[in-house]
N, C-alpha and C positions, 0 to 999 in steps of 0.2 A: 662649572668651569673646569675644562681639563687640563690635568699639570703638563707643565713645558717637560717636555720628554717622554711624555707618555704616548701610549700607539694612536690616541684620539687625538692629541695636539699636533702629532704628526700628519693625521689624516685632514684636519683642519689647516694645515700649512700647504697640503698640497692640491688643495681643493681651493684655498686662495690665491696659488701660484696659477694653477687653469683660468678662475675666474678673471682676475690680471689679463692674463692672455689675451682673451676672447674680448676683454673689453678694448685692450690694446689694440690689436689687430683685425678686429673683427670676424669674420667666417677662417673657419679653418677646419680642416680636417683632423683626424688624431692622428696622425703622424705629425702632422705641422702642429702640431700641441705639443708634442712630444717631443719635439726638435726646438721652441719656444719656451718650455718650462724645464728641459733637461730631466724629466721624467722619463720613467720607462712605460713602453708602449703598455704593457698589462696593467701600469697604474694608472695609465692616460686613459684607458678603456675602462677601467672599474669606476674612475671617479665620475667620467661623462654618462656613466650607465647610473649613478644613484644620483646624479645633477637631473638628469633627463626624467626619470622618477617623480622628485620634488618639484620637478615646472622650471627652472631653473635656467635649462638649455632645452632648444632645441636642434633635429637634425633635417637636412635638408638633401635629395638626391640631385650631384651633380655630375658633371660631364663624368661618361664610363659609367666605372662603378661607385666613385669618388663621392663618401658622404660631408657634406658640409656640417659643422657644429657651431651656434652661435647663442649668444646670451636671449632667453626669451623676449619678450617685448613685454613691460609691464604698464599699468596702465599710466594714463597721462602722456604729453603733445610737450616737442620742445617749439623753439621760434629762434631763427635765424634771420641774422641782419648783415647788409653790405654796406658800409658808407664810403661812400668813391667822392672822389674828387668832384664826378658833374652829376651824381645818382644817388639815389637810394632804392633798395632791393628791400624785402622783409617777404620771410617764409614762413610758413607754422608746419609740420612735420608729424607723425605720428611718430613711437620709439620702434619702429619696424624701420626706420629713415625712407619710409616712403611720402613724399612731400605732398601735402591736402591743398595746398595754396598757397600762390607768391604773387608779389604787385611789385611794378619795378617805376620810381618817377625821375625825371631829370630834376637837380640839383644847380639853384644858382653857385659858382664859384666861390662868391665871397661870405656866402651863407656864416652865422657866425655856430659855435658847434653847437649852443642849448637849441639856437632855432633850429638848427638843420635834425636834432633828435627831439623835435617837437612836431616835424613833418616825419620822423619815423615813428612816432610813438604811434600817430595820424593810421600812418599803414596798418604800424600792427593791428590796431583795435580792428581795421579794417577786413584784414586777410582772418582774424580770428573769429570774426563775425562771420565769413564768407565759410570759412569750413567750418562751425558749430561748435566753436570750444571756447569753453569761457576761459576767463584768464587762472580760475582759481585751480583750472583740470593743467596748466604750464610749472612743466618739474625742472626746465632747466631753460635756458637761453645763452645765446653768444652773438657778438660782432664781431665783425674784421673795418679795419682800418687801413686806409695805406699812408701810416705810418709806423716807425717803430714803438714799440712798446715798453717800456721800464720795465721790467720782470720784479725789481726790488720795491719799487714805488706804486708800480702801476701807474706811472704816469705818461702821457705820450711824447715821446721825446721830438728830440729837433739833430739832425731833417726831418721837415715834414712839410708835402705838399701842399697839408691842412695848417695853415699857421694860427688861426685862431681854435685850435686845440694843444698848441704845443703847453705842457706842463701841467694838463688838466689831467683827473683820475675818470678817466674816460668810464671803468667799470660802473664808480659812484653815478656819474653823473647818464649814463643810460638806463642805471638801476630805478631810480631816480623819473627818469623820463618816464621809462615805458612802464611804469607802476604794475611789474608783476611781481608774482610772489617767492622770486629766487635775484639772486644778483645776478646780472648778467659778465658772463666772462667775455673778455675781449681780446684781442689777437690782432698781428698783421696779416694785412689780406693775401700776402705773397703765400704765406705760412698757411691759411688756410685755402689758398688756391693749391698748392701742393697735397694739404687731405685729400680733398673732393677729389682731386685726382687722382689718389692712393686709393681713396674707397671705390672709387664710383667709375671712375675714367680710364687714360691711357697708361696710367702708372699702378693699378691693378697687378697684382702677381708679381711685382721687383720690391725687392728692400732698400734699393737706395736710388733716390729719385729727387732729382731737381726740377723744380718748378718757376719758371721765368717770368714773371710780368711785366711788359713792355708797355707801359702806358705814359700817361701823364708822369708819374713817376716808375722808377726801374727798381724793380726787387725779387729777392731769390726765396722761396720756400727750402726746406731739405728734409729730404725723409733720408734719415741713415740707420743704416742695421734694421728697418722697419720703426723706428722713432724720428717724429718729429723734433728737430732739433734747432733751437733757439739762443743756444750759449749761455752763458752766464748771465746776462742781463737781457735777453731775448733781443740782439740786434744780430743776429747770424744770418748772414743772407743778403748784407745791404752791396750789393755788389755795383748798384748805379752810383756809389760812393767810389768802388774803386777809381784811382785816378790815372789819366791816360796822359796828360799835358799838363804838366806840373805849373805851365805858363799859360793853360788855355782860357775859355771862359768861367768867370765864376759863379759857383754854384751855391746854391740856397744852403748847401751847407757848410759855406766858407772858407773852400779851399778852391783850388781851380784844376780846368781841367776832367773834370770827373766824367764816368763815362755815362750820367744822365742829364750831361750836359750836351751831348752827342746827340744820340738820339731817343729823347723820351718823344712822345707823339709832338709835344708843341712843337719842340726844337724843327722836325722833320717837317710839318705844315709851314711853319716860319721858313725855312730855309726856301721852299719852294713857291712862296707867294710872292715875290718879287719877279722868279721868270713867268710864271702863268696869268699875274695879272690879277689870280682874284685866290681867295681864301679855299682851300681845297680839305677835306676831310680825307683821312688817312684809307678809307675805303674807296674814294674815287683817286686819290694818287697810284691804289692798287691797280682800278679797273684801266686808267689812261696807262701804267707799264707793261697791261698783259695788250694793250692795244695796241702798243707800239712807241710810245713816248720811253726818247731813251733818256730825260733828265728825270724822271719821275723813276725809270728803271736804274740807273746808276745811282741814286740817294737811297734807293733802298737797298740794293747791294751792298752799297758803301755803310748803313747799318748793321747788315749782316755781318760785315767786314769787324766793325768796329766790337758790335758783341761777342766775336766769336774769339777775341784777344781776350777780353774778360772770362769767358766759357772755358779757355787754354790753360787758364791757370789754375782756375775752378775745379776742373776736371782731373789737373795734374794732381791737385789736393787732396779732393775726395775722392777720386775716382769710382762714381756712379754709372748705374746701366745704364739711366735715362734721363734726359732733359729735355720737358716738354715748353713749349714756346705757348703764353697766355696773353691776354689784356688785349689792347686794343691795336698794336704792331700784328699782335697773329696773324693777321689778315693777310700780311703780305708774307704767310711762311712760305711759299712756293719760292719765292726770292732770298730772304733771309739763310734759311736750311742751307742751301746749298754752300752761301758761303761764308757761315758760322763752320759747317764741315771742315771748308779749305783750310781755315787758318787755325784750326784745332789740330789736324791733320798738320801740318807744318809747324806749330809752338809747341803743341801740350807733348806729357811723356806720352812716346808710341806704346806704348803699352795699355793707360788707360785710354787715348786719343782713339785704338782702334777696341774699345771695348762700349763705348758712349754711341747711345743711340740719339737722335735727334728729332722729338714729332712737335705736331701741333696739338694742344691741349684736348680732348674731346668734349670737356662741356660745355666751350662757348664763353658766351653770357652771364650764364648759370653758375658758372665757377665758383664765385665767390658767394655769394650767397650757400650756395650747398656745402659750400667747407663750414660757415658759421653753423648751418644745420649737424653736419659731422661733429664740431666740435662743441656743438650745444646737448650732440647723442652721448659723446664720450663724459660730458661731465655730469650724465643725471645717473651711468653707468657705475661712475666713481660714488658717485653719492650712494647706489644702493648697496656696492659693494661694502663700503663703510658702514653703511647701517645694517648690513648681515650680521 
């Protein structure tokens, strides 16, 4: 063991500030090492030169001359899970996060939560059999929820779209289900709709990044300073909480008025099945507004509208480069985008209002499941760091 203070505990210290790094943020170059661990670029270069040596990192040529540096891939497969309100997703992954296989089923509503991770445990064995890996080769695993999470308890708090999980220790009980040989960490979905984004997608290459889910329920990811960021108790981001009409309808989480009372997907289906007569899914309300239906195209503006009050203030806050639009409203970002823009542009400070970009998520579907694969990479990543 080398004494605290000496050149080898030194060297050790900053060869665990890189590792850090690269697990944190994933690829980087050694400048962007250098600028993430406040080393100096000839220490950033010497360490990734005896890292690359021992197998440790490797480098990779990208765009120009720009080399990329990222932690090796060691052996064993994580597995990533989605549990949505009407679905379940389940991935298996190699530790390169190149994905072997994913199976996605619909989900009864009222499912209660041991049954609905008795139909993923169902997947996993499925998807792990379909890419050739047994469960005993799974070094790490994660879910997402769309719910919040306990950070203290782990237990899944309330709100929650899923009411037969509120107060359950969600980790236990998927650990539990899907009898593999690590706990399974657990997360909201908004949170890790935001990684997948960060790693993978349209939020690539920004350090502070918001990630929007419009669906059944409404929630915010936030990548700040290049950290996912959850607060104190990991409920950072509940922005379908914020409230809009302190007198308006009330919401599942006991106050009124909130702005996923507006418009989560039901709210917008509901509103518009009385004029059209019959039950409409959010992608044919989309395809009847670009046809010319103008009650189908004013509800969704008036979405846009209503988010983009919440985004105003959000923005004024954090003032992030990017907010990417996910879940199952993305659909209509042609609509929404613009006029999220207007009233950002009119509330929030001009300052950040004209610094916030505004897109649509790139992964789709995929989202969330790929964030649980992210967040199922970074924690076999921690695990080997620790056991260096």
């Amino acid at each position: 063991m080398s004494r605290p203070g000496s050149p080898r505990a030194l060297r050790d210290l900053n060869r665990g500030r890189v590792l850090e790094a690269l697990r944190e943020y994933g690829d980087l170059s050694q400048a962007e090492l250098a600028r993430k661990t406040g080393l100096a670029p000839a220490t950033v270069s010497n360490i990734v030169r005896h890292l690359r040596a021992a197998g440790d990192v490797v480098t990779t040529d990208g765009a120009g001359r720009r080399k990329s540096i990222r932690l090796a891939p060691g052996p064993g497969f994580v597995v990533g899970v989605d549990y949505g309100h009407r679905h379940i997703s389940v991935a298996v992954a190699d530790l390169d996060h190149e994905v072997l296989t994913e199976r996605r089923v619909d989900l009864a509503p009222d499912m209660s939560a041991r049954d609905g991770m008795a139909e993923a445990a169902r997947l996993a064995q499925h998807v792990l059999a379909t890419a050739g890996v047994d469960r005993t080769e799974v070094v790490a695993a994660a879910m997402g929820l769309p719910a919040p999470i306990d950070r203290t308890t782990g237990r899944v708090g309330s709100p929650s779209i899923l009411p037969g999980w509120v107060g359950v220790d969600a980790g236990d009980l998927a650990s539990d289900a899907l009898g593999l040989p690590v706990r399974v960490a657990v997360d909201n979905d908004a949170n890790l709709g935001a990684l997948a984004e960060w790693w993978w997608g349209a939020g690539a290459g920004y350090s502070d990044v918001v990630y929007l889910k419009l669906s059944d329920g409404v929630g915010a990811g936030l990548i700040i300073g290049g950290h996912l960021y959850g607060g104190v108790t990991g409920t950072a981001g509940e922005i379908g909480h914020t409230t809009l009409d302190e007198y308006g309808d009330l919401c599942r989480c006991g106050n009124r008025g909130c702005l996923e009372t507006v418009v989560s997907a039901r709210r917008v289906t509901s509103i518009l099945e009385p004029i059209v007569g019959e039950h409409l899914t959010i992608l044919e309300i989309v395809q009847r507004a670009e046809a010319g239906s103008r009650a189908c195209e004013r509800l969704l503006t008036d979405v846009g509208l209503q988010v983009g009050r919440s985004l105003a203030d959000l923005c004024s806050l954090l003032n992030p480069q990017m907010v990417l639009i996910g879940g199952e409203l993305a659909q209509a970002s042609t609509l929404l985008i613009p006029a999220m823009e207007r009233v950002i542009g009119r509330c929030g400070v001009p300052a950040a209002a004209g610094a916030v970009h505004i897109r649509r998520g790139a992964l789709g579907a995929r989202t969330h499941v790929l964030g649980a694969v992210a967040l199922a990479r970074r924690e076999s990543a921690s695990a080997a760091l620790f056991n260096s």
